[in-house]
C-alpha positions in Angstrom: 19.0 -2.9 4.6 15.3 -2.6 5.3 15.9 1.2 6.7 18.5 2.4 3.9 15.5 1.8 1.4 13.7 3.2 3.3 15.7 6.3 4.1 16.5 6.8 -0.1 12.8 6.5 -0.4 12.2 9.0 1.9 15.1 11.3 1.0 13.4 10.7 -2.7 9.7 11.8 -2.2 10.9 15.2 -0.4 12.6 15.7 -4.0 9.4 15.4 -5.7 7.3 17.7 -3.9 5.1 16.1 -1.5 4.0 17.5 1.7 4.9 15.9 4.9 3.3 12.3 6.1 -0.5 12.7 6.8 -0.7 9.0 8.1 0.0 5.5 8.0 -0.4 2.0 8.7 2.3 -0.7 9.5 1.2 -4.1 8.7 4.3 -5.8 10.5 2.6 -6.7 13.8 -0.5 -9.2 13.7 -2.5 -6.1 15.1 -2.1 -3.3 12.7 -0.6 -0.1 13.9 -1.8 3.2 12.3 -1.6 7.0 13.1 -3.2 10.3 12.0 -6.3 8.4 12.0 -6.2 6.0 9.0 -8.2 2.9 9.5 -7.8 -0.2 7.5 -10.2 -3.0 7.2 -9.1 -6.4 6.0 -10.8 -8.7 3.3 -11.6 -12.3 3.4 -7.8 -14.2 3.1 -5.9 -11.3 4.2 -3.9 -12.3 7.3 -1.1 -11.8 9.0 1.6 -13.7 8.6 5.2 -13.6 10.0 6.7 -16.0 8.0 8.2 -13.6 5.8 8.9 -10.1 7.1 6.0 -9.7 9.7 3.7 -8.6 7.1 0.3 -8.7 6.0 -1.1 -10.8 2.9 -3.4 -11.2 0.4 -3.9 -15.1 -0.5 -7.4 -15.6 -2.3 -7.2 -14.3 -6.0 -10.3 -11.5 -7.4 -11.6 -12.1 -3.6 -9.2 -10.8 -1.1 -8.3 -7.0 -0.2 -7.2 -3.9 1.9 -9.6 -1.3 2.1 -8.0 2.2 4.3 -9.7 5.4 5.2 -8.3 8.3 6.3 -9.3 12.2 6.5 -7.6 15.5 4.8 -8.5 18.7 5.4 -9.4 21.7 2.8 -5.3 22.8 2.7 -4.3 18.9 2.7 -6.4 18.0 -0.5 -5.0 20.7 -2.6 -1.6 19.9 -1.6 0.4 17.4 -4.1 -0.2 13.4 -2.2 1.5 10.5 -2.5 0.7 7.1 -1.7 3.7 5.0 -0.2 3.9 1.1 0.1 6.4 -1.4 0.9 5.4 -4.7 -0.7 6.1 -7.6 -2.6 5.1 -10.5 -4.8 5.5 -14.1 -3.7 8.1 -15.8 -5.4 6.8 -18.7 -6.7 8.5 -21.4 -9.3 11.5 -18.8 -9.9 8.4 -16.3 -10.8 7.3 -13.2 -9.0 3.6 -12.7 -9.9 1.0 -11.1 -7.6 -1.2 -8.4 -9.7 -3.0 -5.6 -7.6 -5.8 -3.3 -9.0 -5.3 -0.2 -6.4 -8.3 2.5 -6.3 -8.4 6.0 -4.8 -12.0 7.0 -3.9 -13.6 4.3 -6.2 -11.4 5.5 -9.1 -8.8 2.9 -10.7 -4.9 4.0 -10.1 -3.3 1.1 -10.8 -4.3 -1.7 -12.9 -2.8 -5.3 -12.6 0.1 -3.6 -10.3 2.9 -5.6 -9.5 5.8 -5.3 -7.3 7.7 -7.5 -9.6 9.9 -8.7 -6.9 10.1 -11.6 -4.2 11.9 -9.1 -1.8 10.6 -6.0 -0.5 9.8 -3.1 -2.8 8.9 1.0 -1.7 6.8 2.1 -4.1 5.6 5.7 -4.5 2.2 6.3 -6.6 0.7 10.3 -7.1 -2.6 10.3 -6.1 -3.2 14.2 -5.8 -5.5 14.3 -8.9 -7.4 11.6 -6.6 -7.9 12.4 -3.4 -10.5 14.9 -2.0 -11.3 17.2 1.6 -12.9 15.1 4.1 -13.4 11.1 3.9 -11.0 9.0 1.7 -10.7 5.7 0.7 -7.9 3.3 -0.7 -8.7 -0.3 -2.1 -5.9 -3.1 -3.1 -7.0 -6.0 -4.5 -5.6 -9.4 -5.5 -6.2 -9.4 -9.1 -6.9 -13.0 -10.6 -4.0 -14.7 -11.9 -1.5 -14.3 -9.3 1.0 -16.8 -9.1 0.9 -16.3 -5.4 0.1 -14.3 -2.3 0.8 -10.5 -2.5 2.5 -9.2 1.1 1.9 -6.0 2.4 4.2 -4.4 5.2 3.6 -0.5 5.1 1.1 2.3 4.0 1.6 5.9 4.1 -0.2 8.6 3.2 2.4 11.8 1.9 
């Protein structure tokens, strides 16, 4: 099931325009796994956890985080870019709440973000306006209020 989505996400983003993958990270091994050099630095209570999905998670609320860096060159920052995730809420007490706050480059995309689901989402965000040649950086953040943990299992760069 996991791959179909996947695949229909994939199959999706070609039809809006963005540029092959530049990189990405999979968070479902306890040692994360990225390519085209994206690095990825954990906050405090962000973990692995294979419990659900072999996935990565964010448990402290306003304190815990993902930080990733990557690289584009001149042609791949005027290109149209797309941020890909596969995550989820926890479902807790019948309710699916786990608020992000995701930045591009210190600039807010996303505020109180969420998945909206106990079961895996793909979510695909346009950050073109955001990123830049050279150095970039991508912050999620556990936004206070979160019913529960917010889970993590992939990050691409399009």
């Amino acid at each position: 099931m996991k791959k179909i989505i996947i695949m229909l996400a994939l199959a999706f983003a070609a039809t809006v325009g963005y540029s092959k993958e530049i990189c990405k990270v999979s968070f479902a091994e306890a040692k994360m796994e990225a390519t085209g050099g994206m690095e990825v630095l954990p906050g405090p209570g962000t973990y692995y956890n294979s419990y659900y999905g072999n996935s990565w998670l964010m448990h402290y609320q306003g304190v815990s985080y993902l930080s990733v860096s990557f690289s584009l060159t001149d042609e791949e920052a005027v290109e149209e870019r797309g941020l890909n995730v596969t995550h989820l809420s926890s479902l807790v007490n019948g309710e699916c709440y786990s608020p992000v706050n995701i930045y591009v480059n210190g600039e807010k995309l996303l505020d109180h973000y969420d998945p909206h689901s106990g079961n895996w989402v793909y979510d695909q965000f346009d950050i073109s306006q955001n990123v830049r040649s050279g150095d970039n950086d991508i912050r999620i953040e556990l936004c206070n209020g979160a019913l529960g943990n917010y889970w993590i299992n992939a990050l691409s760069i399009q």
